[in-house]
Structures are given as structure tokens and as C-alpha cells.
C-alpha positions, -999 to +999 in steps of 0.1 A: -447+011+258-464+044+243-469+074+272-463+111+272-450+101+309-418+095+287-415+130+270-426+143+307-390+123+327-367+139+302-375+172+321-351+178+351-378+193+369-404+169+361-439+161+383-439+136+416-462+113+391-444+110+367-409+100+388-430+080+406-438+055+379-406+064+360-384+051+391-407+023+400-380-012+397-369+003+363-348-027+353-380-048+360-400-025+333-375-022+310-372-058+312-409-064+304-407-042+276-380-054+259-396-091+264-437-082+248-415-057+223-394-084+212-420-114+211-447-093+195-422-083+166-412-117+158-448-132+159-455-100+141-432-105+110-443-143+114-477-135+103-469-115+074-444-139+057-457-158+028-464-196+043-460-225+025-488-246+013-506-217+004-522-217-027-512-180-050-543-157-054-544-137-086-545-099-084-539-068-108-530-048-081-533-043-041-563-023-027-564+003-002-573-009+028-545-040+024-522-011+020-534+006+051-537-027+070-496-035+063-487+003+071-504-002+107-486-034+107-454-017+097-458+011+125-459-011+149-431-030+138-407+002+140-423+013+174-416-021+186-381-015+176-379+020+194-392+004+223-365-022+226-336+002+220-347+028+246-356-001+269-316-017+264-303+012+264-319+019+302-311-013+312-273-015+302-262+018+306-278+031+338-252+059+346-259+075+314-295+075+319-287+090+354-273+122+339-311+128+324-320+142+363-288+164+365-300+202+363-278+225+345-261+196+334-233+200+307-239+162+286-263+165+265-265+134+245-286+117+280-319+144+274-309+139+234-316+099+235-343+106+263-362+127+239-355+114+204-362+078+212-396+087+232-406+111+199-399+080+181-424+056+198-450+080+204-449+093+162-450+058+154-479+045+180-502+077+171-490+072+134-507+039+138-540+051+151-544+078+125-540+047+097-565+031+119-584+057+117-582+059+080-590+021+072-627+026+090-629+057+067-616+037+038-639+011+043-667+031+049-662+051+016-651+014-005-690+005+006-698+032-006-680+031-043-662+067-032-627+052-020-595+032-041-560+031-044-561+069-059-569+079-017-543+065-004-524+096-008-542+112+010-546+092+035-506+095+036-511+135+038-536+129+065-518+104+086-482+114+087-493+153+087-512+152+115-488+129+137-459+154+131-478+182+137-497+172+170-457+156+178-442+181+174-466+208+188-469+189+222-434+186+226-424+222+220-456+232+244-440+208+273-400+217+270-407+254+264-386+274+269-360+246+272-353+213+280-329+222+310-355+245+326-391+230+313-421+249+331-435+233+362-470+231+369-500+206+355-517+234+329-484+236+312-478+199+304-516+192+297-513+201+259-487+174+255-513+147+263-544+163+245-520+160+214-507+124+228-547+109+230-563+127+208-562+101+182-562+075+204-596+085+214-606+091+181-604+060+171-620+046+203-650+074+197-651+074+158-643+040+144-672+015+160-697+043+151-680+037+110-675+003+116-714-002+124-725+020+093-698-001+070-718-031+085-750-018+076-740-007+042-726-044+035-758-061+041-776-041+018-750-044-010-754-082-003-791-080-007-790-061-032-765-083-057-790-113-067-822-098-050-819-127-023-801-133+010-790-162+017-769-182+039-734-175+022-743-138+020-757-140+060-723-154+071-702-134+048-718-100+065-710-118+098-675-123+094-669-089+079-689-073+117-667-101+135-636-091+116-642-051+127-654-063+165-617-078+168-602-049+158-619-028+177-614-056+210-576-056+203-573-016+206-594-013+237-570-040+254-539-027+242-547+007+255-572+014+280-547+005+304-532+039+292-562+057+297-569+044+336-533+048+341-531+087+333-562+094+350-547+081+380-518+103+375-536+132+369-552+130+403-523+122+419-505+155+405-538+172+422-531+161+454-506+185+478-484+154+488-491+119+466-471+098+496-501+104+518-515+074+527-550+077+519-534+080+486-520+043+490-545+024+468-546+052+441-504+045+439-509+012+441-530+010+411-512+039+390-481+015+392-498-018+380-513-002+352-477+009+339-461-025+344-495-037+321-488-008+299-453-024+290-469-056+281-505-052+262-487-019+246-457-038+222-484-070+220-510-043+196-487-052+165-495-092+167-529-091+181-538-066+150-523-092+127-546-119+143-573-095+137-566-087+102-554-125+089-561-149+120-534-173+122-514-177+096-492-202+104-457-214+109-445-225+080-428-196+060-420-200+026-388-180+025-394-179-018-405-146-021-437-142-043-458-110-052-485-114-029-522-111-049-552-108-041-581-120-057-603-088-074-590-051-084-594-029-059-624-003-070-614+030-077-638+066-081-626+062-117-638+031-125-674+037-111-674+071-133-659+049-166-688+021-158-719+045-165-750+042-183-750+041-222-773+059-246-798+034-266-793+031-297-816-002-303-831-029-289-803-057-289-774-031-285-797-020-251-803-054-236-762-059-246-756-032-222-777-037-194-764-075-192-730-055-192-737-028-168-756-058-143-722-079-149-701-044-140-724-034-108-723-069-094-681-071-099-678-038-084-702-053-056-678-082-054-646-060-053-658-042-021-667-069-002-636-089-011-618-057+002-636-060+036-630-096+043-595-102+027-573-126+043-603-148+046-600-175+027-634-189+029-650-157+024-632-151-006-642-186-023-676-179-012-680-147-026-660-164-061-691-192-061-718-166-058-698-142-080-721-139-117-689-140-129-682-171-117-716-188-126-706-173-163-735-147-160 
């Protein structure tokens, strides 16, 4: 699972919180881990296999937000892995993980592992939720004919800049001045987890308010394609809000256990003495929230694939095939190439507007096939009502 409670037990000197969730039956944690880690991965790399049976869709070249949707994919995939190699390691060498808590201790390789691998999963996790992040901008802006394949690199700028640096920042803020003598005190170690949530909540804040205007902004391309709205067009503009809805239902169960969980912590750093019994029910509930922590936080990288593709299917087809998809992802560039012409005459002007109706409506086409890929009925409706298709 994905906490700053991780970065917070390699201290020596660390809060009564955060040992008391780190210490609570650790094999049975580490176990759980290892066990929603491990079956999310598989089902993970299941779902993005090629399958057999399945027919090859034509493509010049990928689009941005498939690009963005593996890369989330692929984050969690590697934070899955971090999770089960800091979770074995825990569980079969205990006396090495024991030397984290000795002060002024002379091994260092215990705080090493202790900090690398917890760096690892939390990069990776908020890695993920900037490239969440970036696939409601991207499809906000592909609506809008401002986004392609030529952003991407900057959402890679954008993405992996930002997780570094908030990293990176909030772990020299919490083991400053060292990692053998880490300050004491709540203020010091708050920075850590402003950097830690800040894109979590960003995307819970952010996202549904994009993924509402992207909505809004598909119905009125659809509308606006033939001049009518019919059914195909009603349920295509369905399945792209239902497709967004799941995302957005996936992230809030993966994580708000995170969320209840540190603000249970936080008050129980507050209190003088967090054994006091009043404090029972709190302690009670800080604990099951980190056992269902280790659970929903490993499962994100499967439910997202259900999300993205639904099921997929068992059978893999182990022939490996360029995957395509079945329009060219729109580009800035293209929608400056496709402008208006000057008249010259009457047939060379009614030429050009049939060509400049055809272009609009494919661009059209291209953006909403970019929403809903990975639905295969969407994309064969959207081919029938293509003017393309009905040799327009």
C-alpha cells in the first residue's frame, strides 16, 4: 500500500501513530499486501495482453490519452512490484527490519531499504495520479481540438517533474537534518503529507469537475455532426459519462480509505497519550483502515483496467501484434492544416466545403473515438454514423 506512514517508520524517533499502525500484526499486513499486490498485477497484465478472437483494428498511430491510459497502467504495475518486495522483504527477514528502530545505529542498509523502497511506491502511486490527472486534461482539450500526440511531452514534463520534486521535497523536509536524528514534533512531518496528497486530492477535486465539462462538450459535438441526435449518438455520450463515472468510482475506493485513515492519525498525534481509553474506538478504527489500505491500494491497477477496457478476457493470444486503433489521433496541427480555402469559383468552392464538412466531421469522429476506445460497440457505432462510412 501507498502512505507517507512509510517514509515516517524509517525515522528512529518516529510518532506513537505511526508505530502504532506500523507494529500492528505486521506479518498479517505484509501478508495482505503481498496477496492484493500480487493478484492485482497478474489480473493487471491479463487485461492488457492481446486476446484471441479478437478481431485487429486499423490505426496510423496511437492517441494520447491511450498512451496516458497504459502509463497509469504501467505505474501501477511497478508500484505493485515495490509493494511486494518491501512487503517479502518484511516478512522474511524480520531481524534486519528490526535494526530500522536502533538509534545511532552503525548498519545502514535497514533505513537504506526502508527509505528507498517506500520512495519507490509513493513516486510511482503519485506518478499515477498526476497521469490521471493529465488524461481529464487531455480529454478535455481533445474535445476541444487543442490536444494530440504532440502534448504528450509535456505531459511527461508535467507528470514526472512534479512527482520528483514534491518526492523529493517532502522527504528532505521530514529526515532533516538526518535520518538517524529526524526532528520530532507534528509541524515538522506535515509537509511530507501535503506533498504525499496533494495530487491525490487534485484529482479527487479537479477531475469530476473536467470530466463533467468533457461530457458536456461531447454532446454538443454529437449534435452538432449531422444536425440531429439520435439514439446511437444518446448512448454513445452515455457510455463516454459512464466510462469517466468508473474511473472516478475506482479512485475514491482505492483511496479514501487513505484519507479517513490519516485523519485519524492526525488526531491521535494531538492527543497527550493515544492509549487512553476514550481514545479506544478512534484506535480501533485508525487500524482497520490500514489493513483496508493494504488491500483496495494494490487492487487500483486492475480496477482502472476494468475501467478503461471492461473485461477483456482470458484468452491471451501470446502472438504479439501492433495493437491499432481505429482513427488517427487529432493533433493542433492537423486542425491548423484543415482551414478554410480562398474561392476561386463556384465548383472549386462547393469542392471545398464538401471537403472541409468531410474533414470537420472525421476530426469530430477522431475525438470521440479517443474518448470511448476500448469500446468495441462504440467504435462500430460511431464507424456506421461516420460520413465516411456512408461514403459522404
Amino acid at each position: 500500500m501507498a502512505s507517507p506512514r512509510l517514509e515516517t517508520y524509517c525515522c528512529p524517533n518516529r510518532d506513537a501513530a505511526t508505530q502504532l499502525v506500523m507494529s500492528f500484526q505486521p506479518e498479517v499486513f505484509c501478508g495482505v499486501c503481498i496477496g492484493s499486490a500480487s493478484i492485482s498485477l497478474l489480473l493487471t497484465i491479463l487485461q492488457l495482453l492481446p486476446k484471441k478472437g479478437q478481431s485487429p483494428r486499423k490505426m496510423p498511430k496511437a492517441s494520447s490519452s491511450s498512451t496516458i491510459l497504459l502509463l497509469i497502467s504501467i505505474c501501477d504495475i511497478l508500484g505493485g512490484l515495490g509493494i511486494i518486495f518491501r512487503s517479502s522483504v518484511w516478512l522474511g527477514f524480520p531481524g534486519f527490519i528490526a535494526n530500522i528502530s536502533v538509534v545511532n545505529g552503525t548498519d545502514v542498509w535497514p533505513s537504506t531499504f526502508c527509505v528507498g523502497s517506500a520512495m519507490w511506491i509513493q513516486l510511482l502511486y503519485s506518478a499515477g495520479f498526476w497521469w490521471l490527472f493529465c488524461y481529464a486534461v487531455d480529454s478535455y482539450l481533445v474535445v476541444r481540438r487543442s490536444a494530440g500526440l504532440s502534448t504528450i511531452v509535456l505531459y511527461h514534463m508535467m507528470t514526472w517533474g512534479l512527482a520528483v520534486l514534491l518526492c523529493v521535497e517532502g522527504i528532505a523536509l521530514l529526515y532533516y537534518p538526518s535520518l538517524s536524528s529526524c526532528e520530532n514534533g507534528l509541524e515538522h512531518a506535515i509537509p511530507h503529507y501535503i506533498t504525499t496528497y496533494v495530487p491525490l486530492l487534485l484529482v479527487l477535486v479537479v477531475n469530476p469537475i473536467l470530466f463533467r465539462r468533457t461530457v458536456s462538450a461531447v454532446a454538443s459535438l454529437l449534435k452538432g455532426r449531422q444536425g440531429i441526435y439520435t439514439e446511437n449518438e444518446r448512448r454513445l455520450g452515455t457510455e463516454i459519462q459512464m466510462r469517466f463515472f468508473k474511473i472516478m468510482l475506482v479512485f475514491v475506493i482505492c483511496w479514501s480509505s487513505n484519507i479517513i485513515n490519516e485523519t485519524l492519525l492526525f488526531y491521535l498525534e494531538m492527543q497527550p497519550d493515544i492509549n487512553e481509553m476514550p481514545l479506544k474506538n478512534i484506535r480501533s478504527a485508525a487500524l482497520i483502515t490500514w489493513i483496508i489500505m493494504g488491500v483496495l491500494n494494490p487492487m487500483q491497477g486492475f480496477l482502472f483496467t476494468l475501467a478503461f477496457y471492461g473485461w477483456t478476457g482470458w484468452r491471451v493470444d501470446l502472438k504479439w501484434r501492433k495493437r491499432e486503433i481505429p482513427w488517427e489521433s487529432m493533433s493542433s496541427s492537423t486542425v491548423g492544416e484543415n482551414t478554410y480555402p480562398s474561392p476561386v469559383n463556384y465548383q472549386s468552392n462547393l469542392h471545398d466545403s464538401k471537403k472541409i464538412s468531410t474533414t470537420d466531421s472525421q476530426q469530430t469522429d477522431e475525438a470521440i473515438s479517443m474518448l470511448s476506445e476500448g469500446n468495441t460497440s462504440s467504435d462500430e457505432r460511431l464507424t456506421r454514423s461516420s460520413p465516411i462510412y456512408q461514403g459522404w
